[in-house]
VEXLUM-67868 format. One record per residue (C-alpha): residue number from 1; residue in three letters; x, y, z. Coordinates in steps of 0.05 Angstrom, whole numbers. Layout:
% residues N
NUM;Ala;X;Y;Z;
...
This chain:
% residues 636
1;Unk;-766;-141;-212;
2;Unk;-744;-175;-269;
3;Unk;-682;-173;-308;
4;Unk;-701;-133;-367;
5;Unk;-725;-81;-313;
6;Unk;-662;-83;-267;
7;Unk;-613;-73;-340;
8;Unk;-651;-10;-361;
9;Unk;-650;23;-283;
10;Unk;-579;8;-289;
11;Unk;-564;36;-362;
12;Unk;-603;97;-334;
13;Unk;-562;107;-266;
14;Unk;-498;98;-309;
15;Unk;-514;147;-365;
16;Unk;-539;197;-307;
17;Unk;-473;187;-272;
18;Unk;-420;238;-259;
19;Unk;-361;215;-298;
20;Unk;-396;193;-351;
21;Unk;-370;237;-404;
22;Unk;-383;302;-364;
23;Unk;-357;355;-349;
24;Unk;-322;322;-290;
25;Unk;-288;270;-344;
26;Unk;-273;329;-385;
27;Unk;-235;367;-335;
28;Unk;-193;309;-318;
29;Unk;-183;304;-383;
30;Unk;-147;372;-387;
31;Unk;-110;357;-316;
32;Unk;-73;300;-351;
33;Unk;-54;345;-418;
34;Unk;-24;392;-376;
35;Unk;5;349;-326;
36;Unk;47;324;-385;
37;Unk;57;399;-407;
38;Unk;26;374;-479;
39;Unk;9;439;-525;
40;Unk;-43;486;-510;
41;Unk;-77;483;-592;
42;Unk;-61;554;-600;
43;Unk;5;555;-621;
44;Unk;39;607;-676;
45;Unk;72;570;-731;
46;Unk;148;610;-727;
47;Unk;128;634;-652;
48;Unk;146;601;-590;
49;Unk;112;535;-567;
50;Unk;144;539;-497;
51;Unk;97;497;-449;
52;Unk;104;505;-375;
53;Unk;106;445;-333;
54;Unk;71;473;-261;
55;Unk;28;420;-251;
56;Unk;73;362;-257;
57;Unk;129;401;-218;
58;Unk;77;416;-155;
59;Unk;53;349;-154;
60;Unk;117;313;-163;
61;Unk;139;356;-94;
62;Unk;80;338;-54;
63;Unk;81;259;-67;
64;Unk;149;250;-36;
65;Unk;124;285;34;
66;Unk;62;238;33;
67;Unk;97;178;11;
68;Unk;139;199;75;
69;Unk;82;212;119;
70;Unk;49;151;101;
71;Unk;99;104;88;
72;Unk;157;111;130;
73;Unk;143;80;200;
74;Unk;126;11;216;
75;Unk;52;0;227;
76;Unk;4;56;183;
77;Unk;-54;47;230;
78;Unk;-63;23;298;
79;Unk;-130;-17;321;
80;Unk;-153;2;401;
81;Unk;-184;-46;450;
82;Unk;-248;-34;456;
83;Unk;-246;-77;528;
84;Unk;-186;-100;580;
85;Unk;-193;-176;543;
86;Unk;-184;-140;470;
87;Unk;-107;-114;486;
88;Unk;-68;-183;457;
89;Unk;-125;-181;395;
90;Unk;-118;-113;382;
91;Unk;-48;-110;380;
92;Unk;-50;-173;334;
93;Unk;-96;-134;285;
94;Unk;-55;-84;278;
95;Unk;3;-112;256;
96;Unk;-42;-163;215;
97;Unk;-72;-109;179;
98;Unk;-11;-83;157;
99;Unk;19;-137;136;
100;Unk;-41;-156;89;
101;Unk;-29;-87;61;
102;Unk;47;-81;47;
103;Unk;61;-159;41;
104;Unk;-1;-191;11;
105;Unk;-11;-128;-27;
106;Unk;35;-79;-64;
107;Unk;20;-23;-5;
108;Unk;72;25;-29;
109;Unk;49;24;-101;
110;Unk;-17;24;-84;
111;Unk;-14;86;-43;
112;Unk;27;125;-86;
113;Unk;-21;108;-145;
114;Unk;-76;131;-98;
115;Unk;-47;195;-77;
116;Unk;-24;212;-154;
117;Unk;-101;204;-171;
118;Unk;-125;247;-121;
119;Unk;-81;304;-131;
120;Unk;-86;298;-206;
121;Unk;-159;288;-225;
122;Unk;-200;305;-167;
123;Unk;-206;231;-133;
124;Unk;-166;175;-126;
125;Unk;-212;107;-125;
126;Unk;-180;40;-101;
127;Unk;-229;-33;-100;
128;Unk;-220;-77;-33;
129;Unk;-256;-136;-36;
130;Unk;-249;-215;-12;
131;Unk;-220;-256;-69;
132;Unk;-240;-329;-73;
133;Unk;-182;-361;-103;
134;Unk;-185;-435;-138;
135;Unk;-121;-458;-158;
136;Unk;-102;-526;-201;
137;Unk;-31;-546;-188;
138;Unk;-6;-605;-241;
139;Unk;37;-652;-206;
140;Unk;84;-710;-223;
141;Unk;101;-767;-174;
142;Unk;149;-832;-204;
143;Unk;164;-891;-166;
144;Unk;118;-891;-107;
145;Unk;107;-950;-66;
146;Unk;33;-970;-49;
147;Unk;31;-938;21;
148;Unk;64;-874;-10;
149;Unk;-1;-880;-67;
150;Unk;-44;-878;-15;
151;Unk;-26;-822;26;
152;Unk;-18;-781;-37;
153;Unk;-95;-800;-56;
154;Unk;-124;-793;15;
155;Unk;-131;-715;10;
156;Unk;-199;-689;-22;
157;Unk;-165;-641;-60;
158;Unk;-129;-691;-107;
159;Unk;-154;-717;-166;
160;Unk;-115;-769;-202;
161;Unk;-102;-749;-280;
162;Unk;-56;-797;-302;
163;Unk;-26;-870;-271;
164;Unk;19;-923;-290;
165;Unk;36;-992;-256;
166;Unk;114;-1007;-267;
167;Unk;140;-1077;-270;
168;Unk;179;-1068;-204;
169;Unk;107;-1054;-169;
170;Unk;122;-983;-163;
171;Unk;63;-931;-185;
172;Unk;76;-868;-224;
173;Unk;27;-813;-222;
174;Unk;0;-752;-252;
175;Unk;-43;-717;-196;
176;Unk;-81;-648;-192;
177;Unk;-83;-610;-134;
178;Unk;-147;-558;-119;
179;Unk;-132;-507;-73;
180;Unk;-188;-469;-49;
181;Unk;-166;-404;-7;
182;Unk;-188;-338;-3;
183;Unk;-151;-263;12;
184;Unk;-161;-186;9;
185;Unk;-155;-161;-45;
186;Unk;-138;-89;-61;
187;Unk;-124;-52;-135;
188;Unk;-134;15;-154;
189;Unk;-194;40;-209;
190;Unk;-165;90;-260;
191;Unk;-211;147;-254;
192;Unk;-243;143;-311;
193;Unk;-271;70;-304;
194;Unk;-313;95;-236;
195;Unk;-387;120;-240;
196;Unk;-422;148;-180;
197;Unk;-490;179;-169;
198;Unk;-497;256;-179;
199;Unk;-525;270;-113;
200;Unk;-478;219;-72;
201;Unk;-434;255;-25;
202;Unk;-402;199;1;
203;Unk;-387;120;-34;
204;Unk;-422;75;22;
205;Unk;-481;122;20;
206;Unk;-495;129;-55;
207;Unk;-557;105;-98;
208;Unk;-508;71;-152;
209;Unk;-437;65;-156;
210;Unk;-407;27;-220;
211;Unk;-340;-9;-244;
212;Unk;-338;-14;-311;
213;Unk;-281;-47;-339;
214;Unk;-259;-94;-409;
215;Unk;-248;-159;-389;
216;Unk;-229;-216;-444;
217;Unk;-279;-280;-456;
218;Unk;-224;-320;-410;
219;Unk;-219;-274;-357;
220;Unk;-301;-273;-348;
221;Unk;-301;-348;-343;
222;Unk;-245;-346;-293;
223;Unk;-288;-301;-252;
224;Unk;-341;-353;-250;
225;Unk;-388;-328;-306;
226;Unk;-420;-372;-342;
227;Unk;-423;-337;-414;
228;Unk;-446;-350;-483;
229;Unk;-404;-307;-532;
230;Unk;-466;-309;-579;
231;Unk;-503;-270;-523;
232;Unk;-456;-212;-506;
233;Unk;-442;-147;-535;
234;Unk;-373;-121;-544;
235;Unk;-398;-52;-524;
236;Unk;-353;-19;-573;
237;Unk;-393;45;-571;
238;Unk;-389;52;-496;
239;Unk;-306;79;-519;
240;Unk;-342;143;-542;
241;Unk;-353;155;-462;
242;Unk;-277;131;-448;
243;Unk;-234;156;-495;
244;Unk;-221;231;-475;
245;Unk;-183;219;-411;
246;Unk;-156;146;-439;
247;Unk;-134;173;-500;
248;Unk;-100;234;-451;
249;Unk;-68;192;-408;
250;Unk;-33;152;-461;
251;Unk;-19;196;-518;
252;Unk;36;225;-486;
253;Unk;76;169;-509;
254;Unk;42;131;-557;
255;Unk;19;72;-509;
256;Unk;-53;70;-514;
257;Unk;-82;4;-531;
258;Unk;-154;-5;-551;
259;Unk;-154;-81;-560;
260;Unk;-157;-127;-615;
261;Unk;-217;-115;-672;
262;Unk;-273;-167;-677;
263;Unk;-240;-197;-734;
264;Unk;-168;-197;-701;
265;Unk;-186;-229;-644;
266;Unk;-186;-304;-621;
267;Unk;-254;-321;-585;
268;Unk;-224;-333;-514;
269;Unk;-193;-264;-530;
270;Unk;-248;-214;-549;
271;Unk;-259;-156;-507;
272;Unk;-332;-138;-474;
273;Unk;-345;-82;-426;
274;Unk;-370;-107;-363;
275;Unk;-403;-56;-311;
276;Unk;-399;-82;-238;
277;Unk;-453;-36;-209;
278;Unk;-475;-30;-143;
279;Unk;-540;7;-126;
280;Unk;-599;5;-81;
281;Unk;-661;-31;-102;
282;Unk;-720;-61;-91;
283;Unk;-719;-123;-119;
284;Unk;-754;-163;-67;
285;Unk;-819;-114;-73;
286;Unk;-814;-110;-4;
287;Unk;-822;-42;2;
288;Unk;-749;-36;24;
289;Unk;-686;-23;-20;
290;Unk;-635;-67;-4;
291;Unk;-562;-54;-34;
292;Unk;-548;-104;-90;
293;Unk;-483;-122;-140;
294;Unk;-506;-130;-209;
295;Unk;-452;-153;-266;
296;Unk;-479;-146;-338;
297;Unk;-448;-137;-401;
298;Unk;-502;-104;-444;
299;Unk;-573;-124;-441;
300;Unk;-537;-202;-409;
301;Unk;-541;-194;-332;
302;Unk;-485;-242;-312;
303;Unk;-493;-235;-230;
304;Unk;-550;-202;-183;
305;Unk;-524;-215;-116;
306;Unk;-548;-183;-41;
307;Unk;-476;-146;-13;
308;Unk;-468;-105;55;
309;Unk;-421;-60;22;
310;Unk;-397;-19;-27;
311;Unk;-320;-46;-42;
312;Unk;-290;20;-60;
313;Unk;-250;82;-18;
314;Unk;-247;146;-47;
315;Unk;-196;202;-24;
316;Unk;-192;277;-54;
317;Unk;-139;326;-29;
318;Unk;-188;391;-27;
319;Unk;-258;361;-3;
320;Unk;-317;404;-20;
321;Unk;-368;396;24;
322;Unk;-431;365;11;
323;Unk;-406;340;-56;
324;Unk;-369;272;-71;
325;Unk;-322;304;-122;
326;Unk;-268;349;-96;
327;Unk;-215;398;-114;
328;Unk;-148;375;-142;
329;Unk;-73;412;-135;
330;Unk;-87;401;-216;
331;Unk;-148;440;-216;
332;Unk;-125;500;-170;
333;Unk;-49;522;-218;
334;Unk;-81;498;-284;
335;Unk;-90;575;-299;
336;Unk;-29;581;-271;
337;Unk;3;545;-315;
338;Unk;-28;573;-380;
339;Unk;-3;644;-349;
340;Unk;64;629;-344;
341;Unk;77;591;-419;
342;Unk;54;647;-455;
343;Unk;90;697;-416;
344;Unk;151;651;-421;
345;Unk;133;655;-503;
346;Unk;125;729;-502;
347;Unk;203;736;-477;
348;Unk;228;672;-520;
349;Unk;207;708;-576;
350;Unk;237;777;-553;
351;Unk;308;748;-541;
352;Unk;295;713;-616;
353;Unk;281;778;-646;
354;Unk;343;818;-596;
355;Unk;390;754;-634;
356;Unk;355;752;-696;
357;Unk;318;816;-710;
358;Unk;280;849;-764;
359;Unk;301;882;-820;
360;Unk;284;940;-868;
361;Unk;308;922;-941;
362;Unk;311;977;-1001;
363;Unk;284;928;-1052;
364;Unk;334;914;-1113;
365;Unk;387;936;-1059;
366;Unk;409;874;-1025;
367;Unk;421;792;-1041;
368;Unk;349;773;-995;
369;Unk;400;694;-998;
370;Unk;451;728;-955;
371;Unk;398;766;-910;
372;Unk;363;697;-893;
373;Unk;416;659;-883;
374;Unk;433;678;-805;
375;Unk;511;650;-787;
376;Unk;559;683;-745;
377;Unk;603;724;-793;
378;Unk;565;723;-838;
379;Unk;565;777;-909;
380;Unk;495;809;-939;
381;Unk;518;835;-1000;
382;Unk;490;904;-1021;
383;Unk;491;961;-1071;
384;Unk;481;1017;-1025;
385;Unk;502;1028;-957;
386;Unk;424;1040;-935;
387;Unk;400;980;-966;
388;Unk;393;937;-902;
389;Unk;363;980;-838;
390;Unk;353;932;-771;
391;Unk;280;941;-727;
392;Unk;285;968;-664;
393;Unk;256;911;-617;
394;Unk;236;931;-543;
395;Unk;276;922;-488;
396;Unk;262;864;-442;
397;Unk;234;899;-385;
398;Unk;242;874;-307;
399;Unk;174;870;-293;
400;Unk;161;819;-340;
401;Unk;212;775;-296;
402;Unk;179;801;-232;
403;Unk;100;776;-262;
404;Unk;138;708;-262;
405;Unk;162;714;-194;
406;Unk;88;728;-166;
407;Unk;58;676;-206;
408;Unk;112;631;-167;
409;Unk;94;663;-97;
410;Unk;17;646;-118;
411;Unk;32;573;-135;
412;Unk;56;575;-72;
413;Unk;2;593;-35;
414;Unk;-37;553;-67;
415;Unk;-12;491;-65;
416;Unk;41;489;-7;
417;Unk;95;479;-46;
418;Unk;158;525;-47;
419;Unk;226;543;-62;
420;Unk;249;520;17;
421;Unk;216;453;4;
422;Unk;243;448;-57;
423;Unk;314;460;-41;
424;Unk;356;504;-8;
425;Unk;348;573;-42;
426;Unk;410;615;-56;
427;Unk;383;670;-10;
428;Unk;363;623;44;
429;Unk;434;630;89;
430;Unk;443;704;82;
431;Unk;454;747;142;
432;Unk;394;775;133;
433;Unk;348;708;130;
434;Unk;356;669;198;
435;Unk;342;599;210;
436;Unk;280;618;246;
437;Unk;256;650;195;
438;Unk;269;599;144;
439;Unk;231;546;185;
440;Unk;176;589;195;
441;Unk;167;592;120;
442;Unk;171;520;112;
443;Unk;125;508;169;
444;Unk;75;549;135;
445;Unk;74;516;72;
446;Unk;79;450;99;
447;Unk;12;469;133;
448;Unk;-22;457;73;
449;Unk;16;386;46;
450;Unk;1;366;124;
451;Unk;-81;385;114;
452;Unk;-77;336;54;
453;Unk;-43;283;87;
454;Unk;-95;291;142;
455;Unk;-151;294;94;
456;Unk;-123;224;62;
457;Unk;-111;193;132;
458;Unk;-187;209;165;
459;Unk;-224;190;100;
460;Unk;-190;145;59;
461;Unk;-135;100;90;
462;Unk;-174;99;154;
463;Unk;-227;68;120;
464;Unk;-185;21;74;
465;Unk;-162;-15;134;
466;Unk;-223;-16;171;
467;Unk;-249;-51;112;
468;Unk;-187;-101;109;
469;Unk;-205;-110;180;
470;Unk;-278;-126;169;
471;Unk;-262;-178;108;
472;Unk;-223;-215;148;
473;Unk;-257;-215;214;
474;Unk;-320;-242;161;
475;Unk;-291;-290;118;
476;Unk;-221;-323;136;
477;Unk;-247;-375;184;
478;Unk;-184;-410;182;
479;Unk;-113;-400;226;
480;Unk;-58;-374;184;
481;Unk;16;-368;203;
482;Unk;48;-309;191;
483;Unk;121;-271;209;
484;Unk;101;-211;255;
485;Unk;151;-174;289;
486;Unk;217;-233;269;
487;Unk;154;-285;304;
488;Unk;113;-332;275;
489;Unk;47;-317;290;
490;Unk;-20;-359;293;
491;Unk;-70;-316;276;
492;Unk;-157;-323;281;
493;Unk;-184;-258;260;
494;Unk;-252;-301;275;
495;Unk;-232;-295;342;
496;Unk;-225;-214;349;
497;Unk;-281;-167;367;
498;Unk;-335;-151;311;
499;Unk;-308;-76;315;
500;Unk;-254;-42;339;
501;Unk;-227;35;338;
502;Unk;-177;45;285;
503;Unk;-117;105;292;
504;Unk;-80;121;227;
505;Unk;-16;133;251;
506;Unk;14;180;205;
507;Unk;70;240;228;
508;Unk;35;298;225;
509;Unk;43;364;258;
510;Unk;121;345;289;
511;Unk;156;386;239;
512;Unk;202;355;184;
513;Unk;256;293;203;
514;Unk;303;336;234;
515;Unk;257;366;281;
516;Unk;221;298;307;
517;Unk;296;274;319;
518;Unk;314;342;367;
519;Unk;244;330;403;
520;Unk;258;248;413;
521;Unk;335;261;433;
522;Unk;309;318;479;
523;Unk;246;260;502;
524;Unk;303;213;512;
525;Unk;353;258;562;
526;Unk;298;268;604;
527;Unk;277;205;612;
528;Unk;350;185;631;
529;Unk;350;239;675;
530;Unk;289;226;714;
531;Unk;309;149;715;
532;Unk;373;168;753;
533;Unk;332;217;800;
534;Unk;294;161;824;
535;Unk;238;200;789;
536;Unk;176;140;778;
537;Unk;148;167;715;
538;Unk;196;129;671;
539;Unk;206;64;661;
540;Unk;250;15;628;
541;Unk;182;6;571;
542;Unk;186;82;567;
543;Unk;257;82;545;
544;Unk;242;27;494;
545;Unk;191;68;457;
546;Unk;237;138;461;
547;Unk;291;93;434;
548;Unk;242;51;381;
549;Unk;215;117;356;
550;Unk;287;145;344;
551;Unk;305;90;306;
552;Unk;251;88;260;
553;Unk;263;172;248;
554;Unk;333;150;227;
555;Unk;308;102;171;
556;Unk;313;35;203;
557;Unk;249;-8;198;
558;Unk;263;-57;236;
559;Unk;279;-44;316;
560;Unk;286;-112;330;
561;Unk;353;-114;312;
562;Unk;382;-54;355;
563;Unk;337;-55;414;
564;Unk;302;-114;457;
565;Unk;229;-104;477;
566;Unk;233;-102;566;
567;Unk;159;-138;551;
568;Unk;189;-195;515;
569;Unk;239;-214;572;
570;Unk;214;-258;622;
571;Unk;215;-215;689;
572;Unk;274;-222;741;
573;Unk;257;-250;809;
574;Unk;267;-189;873;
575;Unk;316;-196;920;
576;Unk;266;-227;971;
577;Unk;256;-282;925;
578;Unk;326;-290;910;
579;Unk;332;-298;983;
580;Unk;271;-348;984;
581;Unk;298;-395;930;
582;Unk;372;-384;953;
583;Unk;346;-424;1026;
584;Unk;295;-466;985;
585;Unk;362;-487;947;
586;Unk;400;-503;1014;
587;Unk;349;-534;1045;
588;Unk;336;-575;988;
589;Unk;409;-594;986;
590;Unk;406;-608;1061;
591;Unk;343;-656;1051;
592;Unk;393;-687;996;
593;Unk;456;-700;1034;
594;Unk;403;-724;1083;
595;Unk;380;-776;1037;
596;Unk;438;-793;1020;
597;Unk;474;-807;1088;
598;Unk;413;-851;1097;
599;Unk;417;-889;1028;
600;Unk;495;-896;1052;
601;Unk;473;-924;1121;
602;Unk;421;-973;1090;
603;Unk;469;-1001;1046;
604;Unk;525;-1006;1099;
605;Unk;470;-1043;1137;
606;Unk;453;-1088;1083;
607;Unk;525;-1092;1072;
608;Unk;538;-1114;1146;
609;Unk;480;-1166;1140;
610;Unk;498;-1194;1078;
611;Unk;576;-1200;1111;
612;Unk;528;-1235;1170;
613;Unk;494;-1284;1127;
614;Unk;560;-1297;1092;
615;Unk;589;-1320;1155;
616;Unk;539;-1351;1185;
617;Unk;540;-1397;1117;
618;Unk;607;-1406;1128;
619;Unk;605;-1433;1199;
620;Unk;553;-1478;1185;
621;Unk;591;-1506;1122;
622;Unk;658;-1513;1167;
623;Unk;615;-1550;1228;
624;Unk;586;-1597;1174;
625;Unk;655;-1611;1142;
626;Unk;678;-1626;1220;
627;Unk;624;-1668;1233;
628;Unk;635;-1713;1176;
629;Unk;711;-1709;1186;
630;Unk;694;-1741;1264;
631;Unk;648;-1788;1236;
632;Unk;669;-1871;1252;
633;Unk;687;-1915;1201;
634;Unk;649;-1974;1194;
635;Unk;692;-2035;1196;
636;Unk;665;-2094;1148;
């Protein structure tokens, strides 16, 4: 297949594509106006404009119970040995994974840009991928002494850009340093910048899937593209296809930026569209389609690279089956929404005409300057006493407050979200409304919050990290040191299995804070209880978790600091072996003072033979002195 063949499949498969200015985009499109509560377009100039704001207020109360869910414990997933050796690996990944997702990566934005997505326009899209990074650090170095020179130069990565030889022998230098390194990578897609396949049901099993996205001259070349401005295409008709839901998620406040003009812009700054597409092809002729990335910008293909996956995860709160695109909270109150402003409209205008009615005037009767002019106090001067009659205007009836009520109760229903959850309702300690029965109501509508949080957990976050997992597993080949649990760890993902299981471990199905706290205090006197009974299905690692878990439902991230793992402590010796080292001790202290006595009697005899030799010198000194003293004198 050649290149010109490849660009038109592609230009096909993206025009084709649901969210390419369909009716998906469109419907997003009105999810955003209303999430901002902007105007309906058919307002009454002198009537009431009142907009409703369901949509933002149901979706604003959901986020905070998954943020919660998600985001409140320690570890969001949990990896599983797969075999007795993968325990200490598995454990390791865990916590690894995590931290490349809230420390390398913005995890709490991230999710909470993910979730808002979902719930808003259908499905929330975020890119994971392995980012080769290749970094030039300028560096300055004065007065270095010829060994100093020399280490500095020995290292591959620097590159000498500068150097001067001072009189005093001394070298200064101007060095740059290339760092090559690599990390996940992980960024969310606005909706309206991701294509997909009409017939995919799932991401990793579509025919094409497509990122398109402006990216300036500079930033192409700093992804590695070698590009020619005289041979791309701005694409500034490809906006056409972009601006609906752009234009609706920015107008709100002004905000929206469409880049520089051709003429405005400096080279290194113009804008092009570049569509990262990933579909299945054929380009071998094989026979078989193999799943390709292809980068182009226009008719220019910039990249056509073999990949094993496709780098994106897609979540939706409502999943239809058999269909990639599901159901948002947005798309099921939208009507509700629209119900409620104009009923809201209908009684701003009553109470406006119950203040400030209508009036019959006998014409030539009254000053129409005085009529118009509506202060408190205020005279209409008239000729006749019948000159001004007011319009009767009808009464603001109760059901009209009661239709409001039931559109509340079917918002509810809906989407999970009510008054309980919202805050404590006025009505909520009467005698006549129990606790019971108050939880029960909560329960029920947290039912449906809990199904969505489910929903993201089982086919979007578990998948995120399994991807994290499998990027790094593949391609960081190389220890790196990181903090895990207040320890610096060394850590190989080379080393760890090719696959593991992987457990998001999210709170579901425990009831709210309060409730998890009851059931781990309860957990935690019966543990203590069966401890003291002598009871063996407790143990001291038991008690650590019951306590660990009850910390982290109280707020506090980090156990560490309150509690000490009983697995971290080296173990304590039994009494036996107390026993046994207590006589090893004395024995060893016998065979000591043993030794020693020993050492004392070898030196006393060396002492004793040394006092020998002494004397023994002594004598035969004395005996020589004696002898000469006895010698005769010669007479001459």
């Amino acid at each position: 297949m050649i290149d010109e063949e490849l660009v038109s499949r592609i230009q096909t498969e993206i025009t084709d594509a649901l969210g390419y200015n369909d009716d998906i985009s469109k419907q997003r499109e009105q999810a955003m106006e209303y999430y901002y509560a902007r105007p309906f377009g058919n307002e009454v100039e002198g009537r009431s404009q009142f907009v409703d704001s369901t949509v933002a207020d149901t979706i604003e109360w959901i986020k905070p119970s998954l943020m919660r869910v998600f985001a409140s414990g320690d570890n969001m997933v949990s990896f599983s040995p797969v075999g007795p050796e993968d325990v200490d690996a598995s454990e390791q990944a865990s916590q690894y994974i995590n931290h490349i997702f809230t420390k390398d990566n913005s995890g709490w934005e991230i999710l909470y840009t993910w979730f808002s997505d979902a719930l808003l326009q259908k499905n929330g899209i975020v890119k994971v991928w392995w980012d080769e990074t290749d970094e030039n650090d300028r560096e300055e170095y004065h007065n270095l002494t010829e060994l100093e020179l020399d280490a500095l130069l020995a290292s591959e990565e620097v590159e000498v850009v500068e150097h001067t030889r001072n009189d005093d022998f001394t070298n200064d230098v101007v060095v740059t340093r290339n760092v090559k390194d690599g990390r996940v990578t992980i960024e969310n897609v606005p909706p309206e910048e991701f294509l997909i396949s009409r017939e995919a049901k799932s991401v990793q099993d579509s025919r094409f899937v497509c990122h398109r996205v402006k990216k300036t001259l500079t930033e192409l070349k700093e992804m590695g593209f070698d590009v020619d401005p005289d041979e791309l295409s701005s694409g500034d008709d490809e906006m056409g296809s972009l601006s609906g839901e752009r234009q609706a998620r920015f107008d709100f406040d002004s905000s929206i930026n469409f880049g520089l003009t051709e003429t405005e812009a400096e080279e290194a700054l113009k804008e092009y569209w570049l569509y990262e597409s990933y579909l299945k092809t054929d380009w071998d002729n094989d026979g078989l389609a193999e799943l390709r990335k292809v980068c182009s910008i226009g008719d220019k293909v910039l990249a056509n690279d073999p990949v094993d996956r496709v780098p994106f995860i897609s979540i939706t709160p409502i999943k239809v089956p058999h269909k990639f695109f599901g159901l948002s909270v947005a798309d099921l109150i939208m009507d509700l929404q629209l119900i409620k402003s104009t009923l809201m409209r209908n009684l701003m205008d009553n109470m406006y005409n119950q203040n400030f009615g209508r009036f019959a005037v006998l014409e030539g009767q009254a000053n129409l300057d005085d009529l118009l002019t509506q202060r408190p106090g205020g005279l209409v001067r008239v000729k006749s006493p019948n000159a001004v009659m007011p319009l009767s205007t009808p009464p603001l009836e109760p059901y009209t407050f009661q239709m409001l009520e039931y559109l509340d109760s079917v918002r509810e229903s809906r989407a999970g979200v009510n008054k309980y959850s919202q805050g404590l309702n006025d009505k909520a300690l009467t005698s006549h409304t129990t606790a019971t029965a108050v939880n029960s109501v909560m329960t029920a509508a947290q039912s449906r919050v809990e199904l969505i949080a489910r929903n993201f957990a089982e086919t979007g976050v578990k998948d995120l990290m399994l991807a994290i997992y499998e990027l790094v597993q593949k391609n960081q080949n190389k220890e790196r040191v990181v903090l895990l649990r207040n320890q610096w760890i060394e850590v190989r993902p080379d080393m760890w299995r090719d696959k593991m299981d992987c457990t998001v471990a999210v709170g579901l199905g425990h009831g709210n804070k309060d409730q998890q706290l009851m059931h781990l205090s309860s957990m935690l006197q019966f543990a203590a209880q069966a401890m003291q009974g002598g009871l063996r299905i407790v143990n001291e690692q038991n008690m650590y978790n019951i306590g660990a878990a009850l910390i982290r439902n109280m707020g506090f991230q980090n156990v560490d600091d309150f509690l000490t793992d009983p697995s971290q402590i080296p173990p304590q010796p039994s009494p036996q072996e107390q026993m046994a080292q207590m006589e090893m001790q004395n024995k060893q202290k016998e065979l000591e003072i043993k030794a020693a006595e020993v050492q004392i009697k070898a030196q006393k005899v060396q002492q004793d033979a040394a006092e020998a030799q002494m004397d023994a010198q002594l004598k035969v000194a004395e005996l020589g002195l004696e002898a000469q003293q006895n010698r005769p004198v010669a007479l001459g």
